[in-house]
TORKELO-171048 format. One record per residue (C-alpha): residue number from 1; residue in three letters; x, z, y. Coordinates in Angstrom, 2 decimals. Example, Ala and Ser with C-alpha at 12.3 -4.5 7.8 and 13.67 -1.06 7.14 Angstrom:
<nodes>
NODE    i   aa       xx       zz       yy
NODE    1  ALA    12.30     7.80    -4.50
NODE    2  SER    13.67     7.14    -1.06
</nodes>
This chain:
<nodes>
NODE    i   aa       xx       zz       yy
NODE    1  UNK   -18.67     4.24    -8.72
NODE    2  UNK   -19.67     1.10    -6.84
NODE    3  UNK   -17.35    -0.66    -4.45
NODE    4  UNK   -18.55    -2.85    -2.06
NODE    5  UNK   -15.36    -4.59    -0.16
NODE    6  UNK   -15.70    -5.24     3.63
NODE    7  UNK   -12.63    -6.26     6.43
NODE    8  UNK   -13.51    -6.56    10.31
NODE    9  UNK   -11.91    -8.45    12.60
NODE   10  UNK   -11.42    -6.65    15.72
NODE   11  UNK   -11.43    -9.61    17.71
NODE   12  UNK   -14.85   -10.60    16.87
NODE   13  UNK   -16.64    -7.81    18.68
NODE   14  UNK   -16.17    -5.29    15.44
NODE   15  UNK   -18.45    -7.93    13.62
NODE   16  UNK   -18.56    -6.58     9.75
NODE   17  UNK   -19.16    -9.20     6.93
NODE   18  UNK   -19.24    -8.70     3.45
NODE   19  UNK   -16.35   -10.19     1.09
NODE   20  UNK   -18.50    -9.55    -2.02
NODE   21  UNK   -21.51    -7.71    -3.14
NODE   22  UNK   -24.77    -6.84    -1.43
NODE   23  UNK   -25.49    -4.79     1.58
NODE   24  UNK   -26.07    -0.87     0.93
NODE   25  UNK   -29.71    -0.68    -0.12
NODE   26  UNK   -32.50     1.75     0.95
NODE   27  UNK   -31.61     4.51    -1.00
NODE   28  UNK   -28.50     4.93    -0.20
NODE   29  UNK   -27.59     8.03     2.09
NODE   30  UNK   -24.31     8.51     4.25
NODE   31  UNK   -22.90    11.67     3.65
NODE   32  UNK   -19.53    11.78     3.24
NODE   33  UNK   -18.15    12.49    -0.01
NODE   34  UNK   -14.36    13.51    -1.11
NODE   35  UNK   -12.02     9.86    -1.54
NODE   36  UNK    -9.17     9.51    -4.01
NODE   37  UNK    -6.65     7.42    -3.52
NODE   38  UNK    -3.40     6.06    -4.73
NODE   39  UNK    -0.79     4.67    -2.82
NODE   40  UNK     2.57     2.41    -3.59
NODE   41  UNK     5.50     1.15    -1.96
NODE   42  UNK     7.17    -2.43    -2.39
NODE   43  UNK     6.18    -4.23    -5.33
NODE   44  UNK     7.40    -8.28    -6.58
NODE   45  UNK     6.32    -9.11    -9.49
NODE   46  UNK     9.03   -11.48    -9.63
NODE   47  UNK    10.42   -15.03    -7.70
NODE   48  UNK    11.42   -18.65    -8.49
NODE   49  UNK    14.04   -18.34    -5.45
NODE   50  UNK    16.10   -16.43    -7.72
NODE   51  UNK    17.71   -17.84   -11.30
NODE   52  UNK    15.79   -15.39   -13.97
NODE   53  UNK    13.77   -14.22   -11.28
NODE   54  UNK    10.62   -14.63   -13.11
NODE   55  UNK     9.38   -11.74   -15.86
NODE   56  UNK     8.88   -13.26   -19.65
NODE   57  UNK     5.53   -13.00   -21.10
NODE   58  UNK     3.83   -13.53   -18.03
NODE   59  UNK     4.94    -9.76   -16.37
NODE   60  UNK     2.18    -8.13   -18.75
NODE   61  UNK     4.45    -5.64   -19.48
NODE   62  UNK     5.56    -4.81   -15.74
NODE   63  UNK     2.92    -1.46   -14.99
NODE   64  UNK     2.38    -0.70   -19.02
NODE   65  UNK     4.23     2.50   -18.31
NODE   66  UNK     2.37     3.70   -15.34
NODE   67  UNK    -1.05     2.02   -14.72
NODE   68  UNK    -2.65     5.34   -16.16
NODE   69  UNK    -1.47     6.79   -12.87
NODE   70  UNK    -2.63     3.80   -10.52
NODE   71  UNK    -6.74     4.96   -10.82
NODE   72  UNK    -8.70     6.30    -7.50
NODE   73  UNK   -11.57     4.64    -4.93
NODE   74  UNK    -8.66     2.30    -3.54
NODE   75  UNK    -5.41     1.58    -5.22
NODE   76  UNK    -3.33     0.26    -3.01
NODE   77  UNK     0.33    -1.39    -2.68
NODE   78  UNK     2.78    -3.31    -0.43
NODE   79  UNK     2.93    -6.80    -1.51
NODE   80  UNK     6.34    -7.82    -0.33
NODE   81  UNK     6.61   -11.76    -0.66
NODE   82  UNK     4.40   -14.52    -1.34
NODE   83  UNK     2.10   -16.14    -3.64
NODE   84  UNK     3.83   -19.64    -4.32
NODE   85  UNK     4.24   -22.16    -6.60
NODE   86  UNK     5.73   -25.19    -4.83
NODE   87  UNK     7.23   -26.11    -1.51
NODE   88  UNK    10.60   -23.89    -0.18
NODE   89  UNK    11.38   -21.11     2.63
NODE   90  UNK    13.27   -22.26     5.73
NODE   91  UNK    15.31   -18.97     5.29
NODE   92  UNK    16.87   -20.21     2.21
NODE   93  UNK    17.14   -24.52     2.56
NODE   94  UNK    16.06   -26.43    -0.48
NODE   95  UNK    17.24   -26.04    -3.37
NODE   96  UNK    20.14   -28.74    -4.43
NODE   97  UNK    17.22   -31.05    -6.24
NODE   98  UNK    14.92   -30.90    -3.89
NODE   99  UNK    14.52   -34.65    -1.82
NODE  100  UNK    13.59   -35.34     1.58
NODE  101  UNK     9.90   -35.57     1.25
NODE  102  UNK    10.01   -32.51    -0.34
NODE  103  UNK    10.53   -30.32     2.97
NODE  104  UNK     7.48   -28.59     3.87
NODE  105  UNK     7.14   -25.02     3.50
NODE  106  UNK     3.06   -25.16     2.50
NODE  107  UNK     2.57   -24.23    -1.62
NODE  108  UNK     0.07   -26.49    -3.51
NODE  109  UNK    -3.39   -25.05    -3.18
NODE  110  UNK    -4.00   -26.84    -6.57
NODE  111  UNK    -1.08   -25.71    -8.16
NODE  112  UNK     0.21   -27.14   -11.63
NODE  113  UNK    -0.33   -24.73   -14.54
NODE  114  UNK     3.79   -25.24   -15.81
NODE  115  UNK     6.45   -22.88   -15.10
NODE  116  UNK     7.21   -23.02   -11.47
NODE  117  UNK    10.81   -24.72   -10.38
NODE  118  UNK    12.91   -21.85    -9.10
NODE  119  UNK    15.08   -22.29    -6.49
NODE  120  UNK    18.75   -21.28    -7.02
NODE  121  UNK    19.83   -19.74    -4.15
NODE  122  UNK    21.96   -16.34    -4.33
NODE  123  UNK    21.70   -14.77    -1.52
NODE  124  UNK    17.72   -15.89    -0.47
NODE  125  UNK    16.19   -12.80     0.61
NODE  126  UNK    13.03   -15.35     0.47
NODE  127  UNK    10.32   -14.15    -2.22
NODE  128  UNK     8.11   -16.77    -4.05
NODE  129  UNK     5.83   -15.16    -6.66
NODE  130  UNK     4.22   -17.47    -9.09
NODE  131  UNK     0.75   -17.83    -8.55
NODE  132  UNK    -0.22   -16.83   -12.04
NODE  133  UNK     1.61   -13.24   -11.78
NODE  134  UNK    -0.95   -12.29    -9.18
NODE  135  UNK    -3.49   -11.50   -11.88
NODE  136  UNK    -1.52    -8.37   -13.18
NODE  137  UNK    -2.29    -6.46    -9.90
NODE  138  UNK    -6.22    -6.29   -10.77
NODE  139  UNK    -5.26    -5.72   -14.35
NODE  140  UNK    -2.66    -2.64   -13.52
NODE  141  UNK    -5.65    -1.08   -11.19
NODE  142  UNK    -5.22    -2.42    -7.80
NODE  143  UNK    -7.91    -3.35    -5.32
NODE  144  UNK    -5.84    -3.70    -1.62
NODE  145  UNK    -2.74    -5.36    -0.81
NODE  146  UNK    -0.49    -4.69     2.38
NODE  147  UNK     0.40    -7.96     3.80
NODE  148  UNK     1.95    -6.61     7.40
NODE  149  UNK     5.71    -6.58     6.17
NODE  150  UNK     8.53    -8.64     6.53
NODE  151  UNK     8.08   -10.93     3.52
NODE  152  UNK     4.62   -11.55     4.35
NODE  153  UNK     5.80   -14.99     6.19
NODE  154  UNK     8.78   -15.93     3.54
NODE  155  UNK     6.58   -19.27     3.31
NODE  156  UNK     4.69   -19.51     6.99
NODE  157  UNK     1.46   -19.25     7.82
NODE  158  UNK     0.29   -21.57     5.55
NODE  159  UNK     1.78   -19.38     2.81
NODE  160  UNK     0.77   -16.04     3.54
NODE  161  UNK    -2.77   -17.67     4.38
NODE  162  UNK    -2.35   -18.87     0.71
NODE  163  UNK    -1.41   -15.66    -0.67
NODE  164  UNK    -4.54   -13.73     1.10
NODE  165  UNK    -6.97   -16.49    -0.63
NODE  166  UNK    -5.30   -16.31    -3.92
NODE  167  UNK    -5.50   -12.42    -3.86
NODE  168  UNK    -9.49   -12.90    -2.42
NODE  169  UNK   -10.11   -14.86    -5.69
NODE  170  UNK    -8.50   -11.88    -7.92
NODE  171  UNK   -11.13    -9.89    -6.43
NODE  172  UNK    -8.32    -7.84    -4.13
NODE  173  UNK    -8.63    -6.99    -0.32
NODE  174  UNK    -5.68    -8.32     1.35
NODE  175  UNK    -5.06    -6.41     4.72
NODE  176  UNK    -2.23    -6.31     7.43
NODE  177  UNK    -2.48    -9.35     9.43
NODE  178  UNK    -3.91    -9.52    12.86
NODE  179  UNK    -7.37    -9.37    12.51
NODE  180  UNK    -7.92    -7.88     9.46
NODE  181  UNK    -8.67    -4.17     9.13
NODE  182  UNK   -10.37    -2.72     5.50
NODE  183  UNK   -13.17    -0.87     6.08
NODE  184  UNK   -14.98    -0.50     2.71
NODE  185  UNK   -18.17     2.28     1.93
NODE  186  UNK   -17.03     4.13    -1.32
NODE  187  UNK   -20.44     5.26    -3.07
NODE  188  UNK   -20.58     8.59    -5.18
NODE  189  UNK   -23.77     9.68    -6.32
NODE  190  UNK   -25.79     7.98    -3.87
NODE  191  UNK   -23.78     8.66    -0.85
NODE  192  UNK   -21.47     6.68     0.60
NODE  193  UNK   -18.22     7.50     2.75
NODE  194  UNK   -16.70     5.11     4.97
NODE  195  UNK   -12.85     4.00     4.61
NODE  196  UNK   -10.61     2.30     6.79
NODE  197  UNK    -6.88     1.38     6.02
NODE  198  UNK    -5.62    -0.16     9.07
NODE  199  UNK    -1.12    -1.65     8.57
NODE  200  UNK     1.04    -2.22    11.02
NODE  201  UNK     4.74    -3.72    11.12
NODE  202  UNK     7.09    -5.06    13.48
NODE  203  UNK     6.81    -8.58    12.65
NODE  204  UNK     4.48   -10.90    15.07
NODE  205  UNK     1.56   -11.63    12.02
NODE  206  UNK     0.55    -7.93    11.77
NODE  207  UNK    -0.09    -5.19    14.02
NODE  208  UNK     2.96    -3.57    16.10
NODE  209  UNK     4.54    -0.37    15.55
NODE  210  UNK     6.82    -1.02    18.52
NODE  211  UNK     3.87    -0.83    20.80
NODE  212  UNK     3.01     2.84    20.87
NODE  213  UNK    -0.01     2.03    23.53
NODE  214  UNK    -1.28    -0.58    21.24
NODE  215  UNK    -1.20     1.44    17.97
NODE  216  UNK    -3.12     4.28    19.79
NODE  217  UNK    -5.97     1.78    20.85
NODE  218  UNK    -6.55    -0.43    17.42
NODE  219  UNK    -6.20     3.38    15.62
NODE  220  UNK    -9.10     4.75    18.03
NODE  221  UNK   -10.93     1.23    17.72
NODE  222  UNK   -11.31     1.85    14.16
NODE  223  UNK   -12.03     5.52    14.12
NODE  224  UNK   -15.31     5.87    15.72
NODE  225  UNK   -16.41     3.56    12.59
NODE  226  UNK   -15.26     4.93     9.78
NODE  227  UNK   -15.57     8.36     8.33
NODE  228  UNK   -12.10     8.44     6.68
NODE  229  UNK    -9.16     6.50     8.17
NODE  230  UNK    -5.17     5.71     6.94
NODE  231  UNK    -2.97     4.03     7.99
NODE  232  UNK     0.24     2.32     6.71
NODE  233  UNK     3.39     1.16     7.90
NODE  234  UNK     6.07    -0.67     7.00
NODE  235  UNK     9.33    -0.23     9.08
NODE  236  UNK    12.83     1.84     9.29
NODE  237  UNK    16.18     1.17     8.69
NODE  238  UNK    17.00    -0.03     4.95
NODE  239  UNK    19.00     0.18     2.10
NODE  240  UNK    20.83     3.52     0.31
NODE  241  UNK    21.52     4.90     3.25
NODE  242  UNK    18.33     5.61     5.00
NODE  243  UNK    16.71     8.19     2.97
NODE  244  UNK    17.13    10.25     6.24
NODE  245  UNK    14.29     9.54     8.76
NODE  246  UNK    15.45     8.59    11.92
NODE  247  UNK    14.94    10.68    15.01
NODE  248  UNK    14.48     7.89    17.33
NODE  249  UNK    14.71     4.30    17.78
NODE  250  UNK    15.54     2.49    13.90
NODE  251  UNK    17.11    -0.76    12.94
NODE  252  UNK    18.10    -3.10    10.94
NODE  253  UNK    21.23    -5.11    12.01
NODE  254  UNK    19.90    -5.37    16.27
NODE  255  UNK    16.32    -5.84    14.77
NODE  256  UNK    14.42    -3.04    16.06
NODE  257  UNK    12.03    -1.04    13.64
NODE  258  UNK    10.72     1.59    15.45
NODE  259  UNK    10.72     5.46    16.46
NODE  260  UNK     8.22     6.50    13.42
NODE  261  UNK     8.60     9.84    14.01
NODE  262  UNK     7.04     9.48    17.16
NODE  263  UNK     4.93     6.31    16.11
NODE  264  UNK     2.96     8.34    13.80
NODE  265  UNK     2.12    11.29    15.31
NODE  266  UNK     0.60     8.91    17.98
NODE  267  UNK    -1.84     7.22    15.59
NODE  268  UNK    -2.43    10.49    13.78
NODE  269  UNK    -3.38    11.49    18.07
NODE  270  UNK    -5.42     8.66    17.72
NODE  271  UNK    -7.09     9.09    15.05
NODE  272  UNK    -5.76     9.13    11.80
NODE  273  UNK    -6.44    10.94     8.99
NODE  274  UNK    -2.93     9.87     7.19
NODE  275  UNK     0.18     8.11     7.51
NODE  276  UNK     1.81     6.13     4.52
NODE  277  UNK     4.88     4.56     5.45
NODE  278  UNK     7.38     1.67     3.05
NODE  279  UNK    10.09    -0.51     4.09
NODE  280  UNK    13.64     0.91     3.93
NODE  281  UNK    13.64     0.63    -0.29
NODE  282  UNK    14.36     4.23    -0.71
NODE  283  UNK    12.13     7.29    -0.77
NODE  284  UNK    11.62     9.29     2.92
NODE  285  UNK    10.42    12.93     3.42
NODE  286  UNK     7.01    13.97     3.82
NODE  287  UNK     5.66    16.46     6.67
NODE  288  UNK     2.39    17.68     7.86
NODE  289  UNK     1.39    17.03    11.56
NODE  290  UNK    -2.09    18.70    13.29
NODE  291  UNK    -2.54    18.88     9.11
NODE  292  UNK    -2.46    15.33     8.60
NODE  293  UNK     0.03    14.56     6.60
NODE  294  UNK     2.54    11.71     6.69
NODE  295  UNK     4.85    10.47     3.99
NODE  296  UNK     7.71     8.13     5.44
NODE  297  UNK     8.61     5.72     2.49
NODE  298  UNK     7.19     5.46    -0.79
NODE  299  UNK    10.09     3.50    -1.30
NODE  300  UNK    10.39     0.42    -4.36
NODE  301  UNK     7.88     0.71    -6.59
NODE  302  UNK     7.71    -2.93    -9.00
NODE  303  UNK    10.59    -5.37    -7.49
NODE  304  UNK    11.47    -7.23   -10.53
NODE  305  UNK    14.18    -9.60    -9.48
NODE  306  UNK    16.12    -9.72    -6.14
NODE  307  UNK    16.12    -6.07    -5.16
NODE  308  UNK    19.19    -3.59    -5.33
NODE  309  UNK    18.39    -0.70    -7.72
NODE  310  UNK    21.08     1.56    -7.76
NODE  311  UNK    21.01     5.27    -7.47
NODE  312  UNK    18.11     6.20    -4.72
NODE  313  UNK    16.61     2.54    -4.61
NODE  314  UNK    15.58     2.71    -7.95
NODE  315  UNK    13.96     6.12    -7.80
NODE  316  UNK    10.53     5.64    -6.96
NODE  317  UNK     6.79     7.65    -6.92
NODE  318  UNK     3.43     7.11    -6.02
NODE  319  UNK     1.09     8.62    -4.00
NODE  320  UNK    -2.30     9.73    -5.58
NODE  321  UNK    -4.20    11.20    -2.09
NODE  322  UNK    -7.38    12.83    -1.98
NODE  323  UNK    -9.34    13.58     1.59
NODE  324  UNK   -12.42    15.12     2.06
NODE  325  UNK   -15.25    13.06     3.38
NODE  326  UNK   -14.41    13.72     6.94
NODE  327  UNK   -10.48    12.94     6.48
NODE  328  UNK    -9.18    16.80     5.63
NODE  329  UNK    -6.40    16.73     3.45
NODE  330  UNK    -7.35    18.09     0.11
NODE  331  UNK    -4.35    17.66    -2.29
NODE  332  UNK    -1.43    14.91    -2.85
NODE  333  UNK     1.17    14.47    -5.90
NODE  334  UNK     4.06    12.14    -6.16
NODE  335  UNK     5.36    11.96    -9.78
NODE  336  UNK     8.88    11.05   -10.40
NODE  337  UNK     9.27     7.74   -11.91
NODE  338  UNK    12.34     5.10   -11.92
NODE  339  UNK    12.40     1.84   -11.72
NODE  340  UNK    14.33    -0.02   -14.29
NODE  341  UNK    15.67    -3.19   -13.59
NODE  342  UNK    13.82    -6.44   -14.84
NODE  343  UNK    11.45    -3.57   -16.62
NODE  344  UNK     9.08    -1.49   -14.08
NODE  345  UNK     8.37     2.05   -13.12
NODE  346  UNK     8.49     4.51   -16.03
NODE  347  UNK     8.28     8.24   -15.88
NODE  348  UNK    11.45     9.62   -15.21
NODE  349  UNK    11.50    13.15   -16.88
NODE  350  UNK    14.95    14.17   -14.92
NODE  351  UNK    12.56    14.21   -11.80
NODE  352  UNK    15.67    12.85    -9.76
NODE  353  UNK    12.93    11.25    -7.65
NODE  354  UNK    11.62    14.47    -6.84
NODE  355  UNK    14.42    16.23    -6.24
NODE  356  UNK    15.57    13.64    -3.83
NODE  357  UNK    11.97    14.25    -1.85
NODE  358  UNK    12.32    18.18    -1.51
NODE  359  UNK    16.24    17.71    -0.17
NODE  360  UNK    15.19    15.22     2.87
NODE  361  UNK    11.54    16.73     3.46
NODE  362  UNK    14.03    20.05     4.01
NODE  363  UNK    16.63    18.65     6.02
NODE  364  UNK    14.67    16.57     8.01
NODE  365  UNK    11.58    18.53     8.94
NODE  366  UNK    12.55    22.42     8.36
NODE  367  UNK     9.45    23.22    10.52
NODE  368  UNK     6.68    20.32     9.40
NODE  369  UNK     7.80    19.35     6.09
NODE  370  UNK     5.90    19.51     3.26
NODE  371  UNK     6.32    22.10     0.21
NODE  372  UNK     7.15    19.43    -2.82
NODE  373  UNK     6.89    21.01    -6.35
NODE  374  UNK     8.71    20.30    -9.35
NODE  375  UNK     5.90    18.11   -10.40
NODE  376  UNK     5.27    16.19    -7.29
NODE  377  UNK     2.48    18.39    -5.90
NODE  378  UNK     2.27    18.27    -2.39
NODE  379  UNK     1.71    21.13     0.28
NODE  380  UNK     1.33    21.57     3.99
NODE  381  UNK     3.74    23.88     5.36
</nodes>
């Protein structure tokens, strides 16, 4: 296989340019062929706003137990925080050594190669991933990271522009913010499919679930250019607790974050071919709409430090998806794993995870929801 990476910007008159790699040559014919992909929820591979909030031995340990699962044309996750080796959040202060002049908010773009200062704040729900971490996404199998989520902007602008560069260097496609929509050919055997992976969040940087209208239209923007087309989310109500999805309106605290029942059977109307949802740090049910299907959190997948793991936030799965060339489901699976604390995802041979999955996929969509097996395979209805 040959990837070829590509993003659009859909304010630039659908103008494609190539990240890396040369254009498709001569012999190359379009005709769609089957995609794989696998899919993650939240991962941090660890923060200096937290004391011991950085892994030892540089996190090479973090995905040992489950990169053998992370393999497919796209690999992709939900990068929750930033890249960051200097400078401090404005949700958290400085920390207590921190001086005057050292106020802004921008992380060095020449960073020094010694162990990052962390910054000892408790309760910072701020997330500052050293730099240097960054390279065990490639190395665990990755190739796109979700940046339309709530952490996204822990350092400004400036940082999440920082964090998209650093990830360009790794040789990863960043997507999620405004503007930036993957659309990559996948090339088996000589033919090539087109894929799009368009994110959307209810945060100002990204694309917003809140506007139903507006999801419809950047959806059907995308679709007449692509051959295959998903799209994520990253929304609900948080915490232990919301394992049930909502049937309307979600928040957390008086933030709103959205009615994704109804949110994604409007971009699946629109176009897409399926829906892959993270944000409320527990696993959600799965169902099956016009036979698209649509899996509502994929929960916490590698949050090293700052993330509560008890009971259902620490049981976890991935998604490995496969679509025919023209976006028919073909076949899903979502193996049980847990996540350990301060370790990573293993394996989890109880299979509380998926146990947890067939109970809400039942109680929440009796009609629509998918048939989970003991082994994660995934059904329609």
């Amino acid at each position: 296989m040959i990837r070829r990476w590509w993003t659009i910007s859909l304010s630039l008159a659908a103008t494609i340019s190539p990240l890396a790699a040369q254009e498709p040559g001569a012999g190359v014919v379009h005709s769609p062929s089957p995609i794989r992909f696998a899919f993650t929820g939240d991962i941090n591979l660890g923060t200096r706003t937290l004391g011991d909030g950085i892994p030892p031995d540089s996190g090479r340990e973090l995905f040992a137990a489950v990169d053998s699962l992370l393999q497919g044309d796209l690999v992709v996750g939900n990068f929750e925080g930033v890249l960051s080796d200097a400078g401090y959040s404005a949700k958290c202060g400085p920390p207590p050594d921190t001086t005057a002049t050292d106020s802004t908010s921008r992380p060095s773009r020449n960073p020094p190669r010694r162990r990052p200062r962390r910054m000892a704040h408790a309760n910072c729900y701020a997330f500052a991933t050293p730099t240097w971490l960054a390279a065990r996404l490639p190395e665990a199998g990755f190739t796109h990271l979700n940046l339309a989520n709530n952490h996204a902007n822990d350092f400004g602008p400036d940082g999440r522009t920082h964090t998209e560069e650093t990830l360009r260097a790794l040789g990863l496609v960043p997507y999620g913010p405004i503007g930036s929509v993957v659309i990559q050919p996948v090339m088996h055997g000589g033919q090539m499919t087109l894929v799009g992976i368009v994110g959307f969040t209810t945060y100002p940087h990204a694309y917003n679930l809140l506007d139903l209208v507006g999801s419809a239209g950047i959806v059907d923007s995308v679709r007449k250019l692509v051959d295959v087309l998903v799209v994520t989310f990253h929304g609900g109500k948080e915490g232990a607790t919301a394992v049930r999805t909502g049937t309307g309106p979600e928040f957390l605290a008086k933030e709103p974050r959205g009615d994704l029942r109804r949110w994604a059977r409007t971009v699946i109307d629109a176009g897409a071919d399926a829906v892959i949802g993270h944000g409320p740090h527990v696993l959600r049910g799965v169902e099956f709409y016009r036979g698209k299907p649509i899996f509502y959190s994929l929960g916490n997948f590698m949050t090293y430090r700052g993330f509560n793991l008890e009971g259902p936030l620490g049981q976890t799965t991935l998604l490995q998806l496969e679509l025919d060339g023209d976006g028919t489901f073909r076949s899903a699976r979502m193996p049980a794993l847990v996540q350990i604390p301060q370790v990573g995802p293993t394996p989890d041979q109880s299979g509380t995870a998926i146990q947890l999955l067939q109970r809400v996929t039942a109680l929440d969509f009796p009609e629509t929801g998918a048939r989970i097996a003991d082994d994660g395979t995934i059904t329609a209805p």
